[in-house]
DRENDREN-581488 format. One record per residue (C-alpha): residue in three letters; x, y, z. Coordinates in nm, 3 decimals. Layout:
  nunu     east    north       up
   Ala        X        Y        Z
...
This chain:
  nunu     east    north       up
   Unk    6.651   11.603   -1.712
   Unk    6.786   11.889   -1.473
   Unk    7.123   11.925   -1.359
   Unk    7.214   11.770   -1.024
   Unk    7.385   12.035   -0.856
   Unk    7.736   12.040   -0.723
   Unk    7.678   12.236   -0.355
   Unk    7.448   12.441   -0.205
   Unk    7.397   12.809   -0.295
   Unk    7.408   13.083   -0.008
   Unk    7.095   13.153    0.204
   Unk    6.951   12.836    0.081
   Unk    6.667   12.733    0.287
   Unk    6.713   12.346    0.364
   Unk    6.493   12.031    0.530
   Unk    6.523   11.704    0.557
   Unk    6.204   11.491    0.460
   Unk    6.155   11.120    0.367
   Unk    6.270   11.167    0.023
   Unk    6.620   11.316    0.156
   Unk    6.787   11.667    0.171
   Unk    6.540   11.929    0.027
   Unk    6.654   12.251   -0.050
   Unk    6.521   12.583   -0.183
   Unk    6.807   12.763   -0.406
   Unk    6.771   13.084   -0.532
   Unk    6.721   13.167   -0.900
   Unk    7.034   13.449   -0.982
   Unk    6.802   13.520   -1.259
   Unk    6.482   13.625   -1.043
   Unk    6.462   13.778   -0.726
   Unk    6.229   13.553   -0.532
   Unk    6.245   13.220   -0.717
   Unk    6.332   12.949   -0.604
   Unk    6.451   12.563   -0.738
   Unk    6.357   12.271   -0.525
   Unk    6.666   11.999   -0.451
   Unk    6.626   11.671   -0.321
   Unk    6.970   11.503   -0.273
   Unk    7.115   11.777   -0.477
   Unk    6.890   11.651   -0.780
   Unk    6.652   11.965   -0.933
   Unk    6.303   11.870   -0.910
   Unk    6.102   12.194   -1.005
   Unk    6.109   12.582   -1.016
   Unk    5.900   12.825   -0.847
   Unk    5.889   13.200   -0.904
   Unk    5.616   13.337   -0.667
   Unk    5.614   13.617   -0.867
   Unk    5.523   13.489   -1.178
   Unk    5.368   13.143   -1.150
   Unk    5.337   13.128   -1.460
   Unk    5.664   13.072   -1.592
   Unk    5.758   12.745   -1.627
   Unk    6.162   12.644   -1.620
   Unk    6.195   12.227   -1.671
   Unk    6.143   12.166   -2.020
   Unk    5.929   11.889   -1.911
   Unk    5.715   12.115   -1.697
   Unk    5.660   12.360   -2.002
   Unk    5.520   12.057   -2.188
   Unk    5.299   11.974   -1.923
   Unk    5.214   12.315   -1.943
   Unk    5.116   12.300   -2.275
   Unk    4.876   12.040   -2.216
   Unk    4.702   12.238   -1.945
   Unk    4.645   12.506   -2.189
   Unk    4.519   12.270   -2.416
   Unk    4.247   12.102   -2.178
   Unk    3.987   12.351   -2.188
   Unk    3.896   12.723   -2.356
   Unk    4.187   12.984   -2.280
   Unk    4.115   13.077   -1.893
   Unk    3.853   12.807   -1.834
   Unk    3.855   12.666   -1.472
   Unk    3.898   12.311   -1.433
   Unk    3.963   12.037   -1.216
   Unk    4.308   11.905   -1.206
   Unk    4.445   11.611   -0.979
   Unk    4.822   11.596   -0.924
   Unk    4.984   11.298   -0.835
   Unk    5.306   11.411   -0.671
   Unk    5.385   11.761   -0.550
   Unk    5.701   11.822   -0.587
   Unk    5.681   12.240   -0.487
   Unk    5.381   12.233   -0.647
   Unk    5.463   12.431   -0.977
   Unk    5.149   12.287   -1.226
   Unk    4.902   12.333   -0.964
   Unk    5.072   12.733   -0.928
   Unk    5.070   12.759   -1.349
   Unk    4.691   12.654   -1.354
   Unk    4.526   12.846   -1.075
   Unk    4.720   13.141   -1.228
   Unk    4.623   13.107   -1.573
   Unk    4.295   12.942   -1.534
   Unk    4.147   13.129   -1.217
   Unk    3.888   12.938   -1.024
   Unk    4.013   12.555   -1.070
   Unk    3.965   12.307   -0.823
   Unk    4.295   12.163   -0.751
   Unk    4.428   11.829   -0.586
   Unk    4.735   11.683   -0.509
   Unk    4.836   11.380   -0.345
   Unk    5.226   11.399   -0.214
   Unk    5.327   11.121   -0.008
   Unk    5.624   11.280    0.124
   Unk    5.456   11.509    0.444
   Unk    5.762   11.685    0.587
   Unk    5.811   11.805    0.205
   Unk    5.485   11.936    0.151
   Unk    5.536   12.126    0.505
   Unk    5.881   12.284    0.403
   Unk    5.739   12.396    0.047
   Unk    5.432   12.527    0.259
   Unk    5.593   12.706    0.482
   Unk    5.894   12.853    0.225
   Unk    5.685   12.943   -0.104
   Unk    5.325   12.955    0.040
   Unk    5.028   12.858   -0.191
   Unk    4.797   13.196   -0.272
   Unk    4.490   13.120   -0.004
   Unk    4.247   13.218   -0.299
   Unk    4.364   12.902   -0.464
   Unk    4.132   12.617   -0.477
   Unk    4.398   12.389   -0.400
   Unk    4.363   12.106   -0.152
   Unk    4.674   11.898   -0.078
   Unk    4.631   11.539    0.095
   Unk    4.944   11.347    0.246
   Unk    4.892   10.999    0.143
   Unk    5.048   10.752   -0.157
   Unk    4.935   10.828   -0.465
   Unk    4.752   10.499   -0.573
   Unk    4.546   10.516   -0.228
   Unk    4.460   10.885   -0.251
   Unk    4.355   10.814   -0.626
   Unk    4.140   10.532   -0.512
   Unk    3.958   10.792   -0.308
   Unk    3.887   11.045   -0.610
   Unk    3.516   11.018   -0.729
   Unk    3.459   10.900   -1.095
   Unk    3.437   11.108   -1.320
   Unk    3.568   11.410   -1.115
   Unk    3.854   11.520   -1.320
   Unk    3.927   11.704   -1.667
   Unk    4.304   11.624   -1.625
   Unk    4.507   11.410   -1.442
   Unk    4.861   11.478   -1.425
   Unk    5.132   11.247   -1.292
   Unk    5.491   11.337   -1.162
   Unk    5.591   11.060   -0.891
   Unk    5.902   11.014   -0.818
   Unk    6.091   10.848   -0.509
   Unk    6.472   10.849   -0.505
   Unk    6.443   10.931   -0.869
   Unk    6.251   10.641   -1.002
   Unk    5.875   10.581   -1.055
   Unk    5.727   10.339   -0.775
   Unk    5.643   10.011   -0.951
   Unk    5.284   10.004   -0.862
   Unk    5.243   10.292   -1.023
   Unk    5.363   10.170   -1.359
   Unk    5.083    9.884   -1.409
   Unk    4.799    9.895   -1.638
   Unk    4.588    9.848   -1.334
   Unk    4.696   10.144   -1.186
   Unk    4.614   10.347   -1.517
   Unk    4.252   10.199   -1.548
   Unk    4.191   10.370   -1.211
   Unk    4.343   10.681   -1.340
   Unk    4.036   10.643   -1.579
   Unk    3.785   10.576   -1.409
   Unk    3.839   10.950   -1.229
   Unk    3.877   11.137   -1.530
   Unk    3.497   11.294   -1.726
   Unk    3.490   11.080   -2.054
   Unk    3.664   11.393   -2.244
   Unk    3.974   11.408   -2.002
   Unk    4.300   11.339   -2.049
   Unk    4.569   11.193   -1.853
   Unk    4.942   11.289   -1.832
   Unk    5.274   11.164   -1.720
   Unk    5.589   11.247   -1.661
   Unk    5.843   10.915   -1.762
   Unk    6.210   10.937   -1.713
   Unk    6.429   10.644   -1.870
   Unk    6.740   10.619   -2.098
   Unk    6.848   10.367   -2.367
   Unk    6.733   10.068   -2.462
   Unk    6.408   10.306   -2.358
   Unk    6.223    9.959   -2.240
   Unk    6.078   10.137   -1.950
   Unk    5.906   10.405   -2.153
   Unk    5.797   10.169   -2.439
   Unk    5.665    9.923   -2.202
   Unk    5.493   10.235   -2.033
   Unk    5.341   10.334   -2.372
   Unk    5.214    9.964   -2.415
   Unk    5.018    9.961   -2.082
   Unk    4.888   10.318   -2.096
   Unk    4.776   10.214   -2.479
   Unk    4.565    9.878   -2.322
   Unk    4.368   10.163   -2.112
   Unk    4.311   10.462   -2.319
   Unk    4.276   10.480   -2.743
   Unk    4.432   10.812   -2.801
   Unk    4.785   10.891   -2.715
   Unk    5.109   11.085   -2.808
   Unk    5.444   11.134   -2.650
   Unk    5.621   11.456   -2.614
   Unk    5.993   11.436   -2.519
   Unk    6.368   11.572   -2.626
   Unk    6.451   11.433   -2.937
   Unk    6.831   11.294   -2.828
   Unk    6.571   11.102   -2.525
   Unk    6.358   10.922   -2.864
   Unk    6.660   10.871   -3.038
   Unk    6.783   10.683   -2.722
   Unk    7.086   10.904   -2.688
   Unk    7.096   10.990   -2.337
   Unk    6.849   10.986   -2.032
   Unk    6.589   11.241   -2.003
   Unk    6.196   11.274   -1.974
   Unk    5.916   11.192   -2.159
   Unk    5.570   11.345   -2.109
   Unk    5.271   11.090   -2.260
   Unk    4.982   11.254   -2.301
   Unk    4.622   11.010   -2.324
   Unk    4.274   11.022   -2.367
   Unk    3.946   10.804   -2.471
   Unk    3.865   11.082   -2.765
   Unk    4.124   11.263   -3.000
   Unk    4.376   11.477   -2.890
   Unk    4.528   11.816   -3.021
   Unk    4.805   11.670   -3.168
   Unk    4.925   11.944   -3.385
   Unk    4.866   12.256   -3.144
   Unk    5.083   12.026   -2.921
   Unk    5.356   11.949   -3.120
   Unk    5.367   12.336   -3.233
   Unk    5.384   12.456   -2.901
   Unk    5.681   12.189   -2.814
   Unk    5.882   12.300   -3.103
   Unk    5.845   12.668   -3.040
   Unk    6.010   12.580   -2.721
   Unk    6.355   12.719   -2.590
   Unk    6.421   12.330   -2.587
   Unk    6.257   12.201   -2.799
   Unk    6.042   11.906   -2.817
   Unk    5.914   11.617   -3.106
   Unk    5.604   11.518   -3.048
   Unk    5.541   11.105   -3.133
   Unk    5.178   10.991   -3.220
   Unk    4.988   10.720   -3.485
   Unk    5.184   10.468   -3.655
   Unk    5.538   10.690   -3.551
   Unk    5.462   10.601   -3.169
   Unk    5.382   10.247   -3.235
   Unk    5.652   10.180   -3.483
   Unk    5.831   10.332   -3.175
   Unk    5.716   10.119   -2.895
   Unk    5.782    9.822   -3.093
   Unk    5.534    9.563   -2.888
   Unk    5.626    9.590   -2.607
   Unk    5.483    9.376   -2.327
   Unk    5.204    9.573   -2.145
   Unk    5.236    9.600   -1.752
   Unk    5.112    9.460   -1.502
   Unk    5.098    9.454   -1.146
   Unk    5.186    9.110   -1.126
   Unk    5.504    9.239   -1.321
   Unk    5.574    9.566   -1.243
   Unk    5.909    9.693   -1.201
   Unk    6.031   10.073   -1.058
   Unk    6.162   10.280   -1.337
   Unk    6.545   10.262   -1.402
   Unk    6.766   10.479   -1.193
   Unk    6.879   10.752   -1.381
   Unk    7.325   10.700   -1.426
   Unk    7.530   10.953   -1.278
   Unk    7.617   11.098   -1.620
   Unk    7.234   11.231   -1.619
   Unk    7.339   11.461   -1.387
   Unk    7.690   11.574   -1.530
């Protein structure tokens, strides 16, 4: 997990939106980059110039499994639920030209201020709705997408609703039968949050692997997970190479090493769902 940062950088350009204080800092590194804040907490990284590059180790790993989702250059149709600045949806109409794009964002004075700062290329096929992210998704056709990828995050924790196994069957039900469906976890030890998350996405889909720091699986400190599912095999070993070619590198979890690692847990429901933990203040140290 990013950094929080300490104060603001000069000329950062600043909002405030229903999630808190966002803020655009500059990247020293590249001249018109940018790294979105909310509360001081990193969220994602932009470069305008190259939308392609991809900063969060998380981010890189959901990269990965855009690459991996169709033919080099392929177009496909991606829904994102969550915007953040919008960095996946960037990576894949730059790499695969001629996608068809959604994202849901709940948060509308955000998606304004990252609209207005770091403006989406008009070719894009990109079409952003303001709305929750389990009502927008109700409102997807079945069948329409070849990946689903989800990053939702509200004061730092995953809304409980969803978490729930119901809320993944509908995250099914709009995926073609050969898609595959992503998400972004964040949780530290015991790691019951991510196991039980395993457990529910596992009643829903057959296939499924976790990518994620090693120190996060070992339960050493707080970080994120990306778990990566489908109804028909997945490229397991093309993933895992690509995660540990990584400047941060990455294991890769699947088979009997995932479930010895989830360790039944409970599966989730709504009746029971819970927000993810917060993340502790050393998370951000």
């Amino acid at each position: 997990m990013a950094r929080r940062r300490a104060r603001p950088a000069e000329g950062i350009a600043s909002a405030q939106v229903n999630g808190g204080l966002a803020e655009l800092e500059p990247d020293r590194d590249r001249p018109r980059a940018r790294t979105l804040l909310i509360d001081r907490a990193p969220q994602s990284h932009v470069d305008p110039d190259d939308p392609a590059h991809l900063a969060f180790a998380y981010q890189r790993r959901l990269g990965h499994i855009a690459d991996l989702i169709a033919p080099p250059g392929a177009p496909v149709k991606v829904l994102h639920l969550g915007g953040g600045a919008f960095t996946l949806a960037r990576y894949i109409a730059a790499t695969r030209p001629r996608s068809t794009q959604q994202i849901i964002e709940i948060d509308g004075p955000l998606v304004e201020f990252v609209r207005r700062e770091l403006p989406l290329d008009p070719a894009w096929r990109i079409k952003i709705r303001t709305a929750d992210a389990r009502a927008g998704l109700a409102r997807i056709p079945e069948g329409w997408a070849d990946l689903v990828i989800a990053d939702v995050f509200g004061g730092a924790r995953t809304p409980a609703h969803l978490t729930s196994a119901e809320f993944t069957a509908e995250v099914r039900r709009v995926l073609r039968p050969d898609g595959r469906y992503a998400a972004n976890l964040a949780d530290g030890p015991p790691l019951a949050h991510l196991k039980a998350q395993i457990a529910t996405v596992r009643s829903v889909f057959p296939e499924l692997c976790l990518a994620a720091d090693p120190a996060v699986l070992r339960g050493r400190r707080f970080g994120n997970a990306v778990l990566l599912a489908a109804g028909q095999p997945l490229p397991v070993a093309e993933l895992t190479r690509r995660c540990a070619s990584d400047p941060q590198q990455g294991r890769v979890e699947h088979g009997r090493a995932l479930d010895d690692f989830t360790g039944g847990a409970a599966v989730v429901t709504d009746a029971t769902a819970r927000p993810s933990p917060p993340p502790p203040p050393s998370a951000f140290s």
